[in-house]
N, C-alpha and C positions, 0 to 999 in steps of 0.2 A: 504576565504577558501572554502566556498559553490561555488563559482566557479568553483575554479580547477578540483573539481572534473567532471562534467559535459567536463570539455574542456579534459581530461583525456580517459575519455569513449567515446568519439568523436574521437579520434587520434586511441585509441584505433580498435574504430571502421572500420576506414579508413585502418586503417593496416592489417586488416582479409581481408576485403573487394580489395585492393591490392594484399594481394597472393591470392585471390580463383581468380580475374581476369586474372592472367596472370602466373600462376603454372596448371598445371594439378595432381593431387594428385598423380600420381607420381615423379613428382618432388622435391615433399617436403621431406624432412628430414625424419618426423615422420611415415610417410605411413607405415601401414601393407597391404598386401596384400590378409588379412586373421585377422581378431582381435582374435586370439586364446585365450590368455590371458584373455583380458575382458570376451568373452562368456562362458569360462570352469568355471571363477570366478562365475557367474551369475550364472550357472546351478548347482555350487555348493552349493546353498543358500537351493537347492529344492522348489522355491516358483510356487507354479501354473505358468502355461502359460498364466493365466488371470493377473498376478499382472503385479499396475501399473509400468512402469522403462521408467525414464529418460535419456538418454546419452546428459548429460551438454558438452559443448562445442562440440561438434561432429566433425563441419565440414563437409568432405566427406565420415565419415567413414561407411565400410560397416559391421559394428556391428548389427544398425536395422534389413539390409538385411538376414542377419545370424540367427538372432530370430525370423523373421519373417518364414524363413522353418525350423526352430523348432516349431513352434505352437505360439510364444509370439502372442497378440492380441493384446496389451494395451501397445503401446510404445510411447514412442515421444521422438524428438531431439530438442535441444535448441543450439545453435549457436550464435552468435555476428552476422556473416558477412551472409546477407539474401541472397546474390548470392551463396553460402555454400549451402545453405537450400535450395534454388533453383534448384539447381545439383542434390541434394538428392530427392526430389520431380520428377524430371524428371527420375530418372532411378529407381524409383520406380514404376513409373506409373500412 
């Protein structure tokens, strides 16, 4: 059983890894071209611009970009697929 899991997260892995290589995020399905939703969600919380906020699975999304010219200062993205993460890092800067 302690296997499967491991080869799971592996496959897993390969298949994020797979579409961020050969979709551009507007290809995908899920694509906002604007995360509305999430960001109005967040700002309805009222938490400081300093609190910490994670966007779990991210991908390419431009959520961080969003709270970043809002003032957020303390973000991060967590991802599976590191060419995701990579994408994001490069057009951030």
């Amino acid at each position: 059983m302690s296997q499967a899991i491991p080869m799971q997260t592996e496959a897993r892995e390969r298949h994020w890894e797979r579409v961020y290589n050969t979709k551009t995020h507007f290809e995908v399905s899920w694509h906002q071209p604007e995360p509305t939703l999430s960001r109005r969600l967040i700002e309805k919380t009222e938490l400081p611009t300093t609190a910490a906020l994670l966007d779990i699975g991210s991908g390419t999304s431009t959520l961080v970009d969003q709270l970043l010219l809002r003032g957020y200062d303390n973000l991060a993205v967590l991802d599976t697929s590191a060419h995701a993460l990579s994408l994001v890092r490069k057009r951030l800067g």
